[in-house]
C-alpha angles and dihedrals in degrees: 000000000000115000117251110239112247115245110247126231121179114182101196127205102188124209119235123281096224103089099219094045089050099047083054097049092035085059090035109043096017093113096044120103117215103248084203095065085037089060089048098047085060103056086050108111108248098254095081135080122230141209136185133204119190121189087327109190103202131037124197120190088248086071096062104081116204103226096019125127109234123186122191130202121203149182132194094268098046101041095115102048085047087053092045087052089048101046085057097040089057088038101055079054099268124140114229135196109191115203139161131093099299086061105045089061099054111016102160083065092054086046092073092067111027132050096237139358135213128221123208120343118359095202090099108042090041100103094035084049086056098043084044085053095046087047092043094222097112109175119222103237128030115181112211115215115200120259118230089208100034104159097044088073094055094031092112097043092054094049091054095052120109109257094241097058087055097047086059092040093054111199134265104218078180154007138220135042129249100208120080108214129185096229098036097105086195107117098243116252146172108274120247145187152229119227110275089222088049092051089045087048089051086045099058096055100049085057082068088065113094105158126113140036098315114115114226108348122002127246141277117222124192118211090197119123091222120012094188100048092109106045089187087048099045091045099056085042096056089045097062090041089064097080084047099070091201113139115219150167142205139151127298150169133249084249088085089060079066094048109080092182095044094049086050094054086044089058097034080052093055091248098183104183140347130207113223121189093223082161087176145018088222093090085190098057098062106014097204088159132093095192133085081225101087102059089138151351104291093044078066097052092052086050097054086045086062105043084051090047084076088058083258111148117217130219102193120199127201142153136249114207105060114162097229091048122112136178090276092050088057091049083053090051092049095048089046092052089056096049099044087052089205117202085236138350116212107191125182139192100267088243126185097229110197110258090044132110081230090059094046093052103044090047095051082051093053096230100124101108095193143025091195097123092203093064087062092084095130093231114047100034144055103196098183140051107258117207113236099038143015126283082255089054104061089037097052080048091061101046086044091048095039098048086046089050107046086050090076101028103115081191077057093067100051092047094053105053085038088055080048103045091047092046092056090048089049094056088052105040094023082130085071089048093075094047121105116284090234136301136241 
């Protein structure tokens, strides 16, 4: 009896085109796993194998399959990377479907290199874009609608992955954002959530996981744009964390500082950091707060002090390029940098990704200097005039700003000897780079 040939899915993340912005994700988010592809990966009937390649640095021609079903996943900053993959894949004989959000926003773009995209979410045309694909009558465009529900669909999957594949993964308790900011590309949606008691169950095998660099249990991370934008909701999750004794971190907003209770589960749950988009001191300019509490800077400071009171670290994130920011305003960042003494500060280049009201409006005034997808990186380019100072400027800000900054991040030490540590491993063992991320 001859073995049937499995049918082959890849689910593709690329890595960045630019070579000094793919050498730092590929270091910083090397060891992550797209929850997305993971998703995907999921809803894909059983009969099919499945690879995954996550931000990998170097393609041989061995790698592009001819029959094979290849979906690709994309952002702004990666999007030609993701359409030379694409134009080889489909090449070599492959058939490929492009999503994520670069895409969704400008999908006839996308349609010059793939078979078919997805808008939206792809969780509810999945299984109609495989059977498209047996019966080779893809369609060009598919439209993803959200699911109320989204993680039952997937439940029994995730409990059947290895630990250490959802470790990596990290878990999304919900989805959506409540805040409706000018640069966020993402089409703005209700927020929605996963089951408390399915989270709990994921948790408790990632606890099983013990591999790695972490020191005693490994960490939770939670993949949620805002773990705290249902207080009922955070609240009955962090309780039953608390059994667990797993420490773990996500995103957040400034709201938890205001909640007493909540900020006592975090800590009882062994909440380590959390990362929080201040994006500005200016509370007033990107109200990303539901409380009366936040009216000014300092109101911000008080709030960090308390967060830090429970023994929470804080990564706060925020943008240089604004277009009311001076000189002086940057001298006020920076002091209050200093003074907040965050755990991290992850600062990024302010970019009009397409999709966004930022874009819209930049573009109707004519000040996007450039169209070229692999120059909105967030941290080498400013794609766009700002209003109060030159393109140099802001980007001289930002070196000043990131060098002073790093000189007093404790997270900034550990980054650095690990960087070092993984770049030394890769020169040596660069032949396993190109291999497979890992197989189902």
């Amino acid at each position: 009896m001859t073995n049937i040939p499995k049918k082959e899915l890849i689910l593709i993340n690329p890595c960045v085109s630019h070579p000094i912005s793919r050498i730092v994700v590929y270091l910083l988010a090397r060891s992550k796993l797209p929850l997305s592809l993971l998703t995907l990966a999921a809803l894909t009937p059983k009969e099919y194998k499945i690879r995954i390649f996550n931000l990998k640095i170097f393609w041989f021609n061995w790698d592009f399959t001819k029959d094979a079903f290849v979906g690709i996943t994309c952002l702004t900053a990666n999007a030609f990377e993701a359409y030379k993959l694409a134009d080889r894949y489909r090449k070599a004989g492959a058939s490929v479907v492009m999503g994520g959000p670069h895409v969704s926003c400008l999908p006839e773009e996308a349609l010059q290199h793939a078979d078919s995209v997805v808008i939206g979410e792809a969780e509810s045309v999945w299984q109609e874009v495989i059977k498209d694909f047996e019966n080779k009558s893809l369609k060009r465009i598919y439209k993803g609608e959200p699911i109320t529900d989204f993680f039952s669909p997937v439940y029994d999957y995730f409990l059947n992955l290895n630990p250490g594949i959802l470790h990596r993964a990290g878990i999304a308790a919900s989805r959506g954002c409540k805040y409706h900011c000018d640069f966020c590309s993402r089409p703005f949606q209700e927020l929605r959530f996963a089951k408390v008691d399915q989270i709990i169950e994921i948790a408790k095998i990632m606890k099983r996981d013990t591999r790695g660099l972490s020191i005693g249990r490994p960490t939770i991370i939670f993949q949620d744009d805002d773990i705290f934008s249902s207080p009922p909701y955070s609240k009955e999750l962090f309780k039953k964390l608390i059994p667990l004794k797993i420490k773990w971190v996500a995103t957040c907003t400034i709201d938890l500082a205001f909640d007493d209770e909540a900020l006592r589960l975090a800590k009882e749950s062994r909440c380590t950091c959390l990362m929080m988009g201040f994006e500005t001191i200016f509370p007033k300019q990107y109200e990303k707060t539901s409380t009366h509490h936040i009216a000014s800077t300092e109101d911000y400071i008080k709030a960090i002090k308390k967060i830090k009171s429970y023994g929470i670290k804080i990564v706060g994130t925020f943008m240089i390029g604004l277009d009311s920011y001076t000189h002086l305003d940057y001298l006020k960042l920076l002091k209050f940098l200093i003074k907040a003494r965050l755990w991290f500060v992850s600062l990024t280049i302010l970019t009009p990704f397409p999709g966004s009201k930022l874009f819209e409006r930049l573009k109707k005034e004519d000040r996007i200097v450039t169209f070229n997808w692999n120059e909105y990186d967030c941290i080498q380019n400013v794609i766009f005039r700002p209003k109060n100072m030159s393109r140099l400027s802001v980007k001289l800000w930002f070196i000043i700003i990131r060098i002073i900054t790093l000189g007093f991040s404790p997270l900034f030490i550990i980054l650095y000897l690990q960087a070092i540590i993984l770049l030394c491993i890769s020169y040596y063992l660069s032949f396993y780079i190109t291999k497979t991320l890992f197989y189902f």
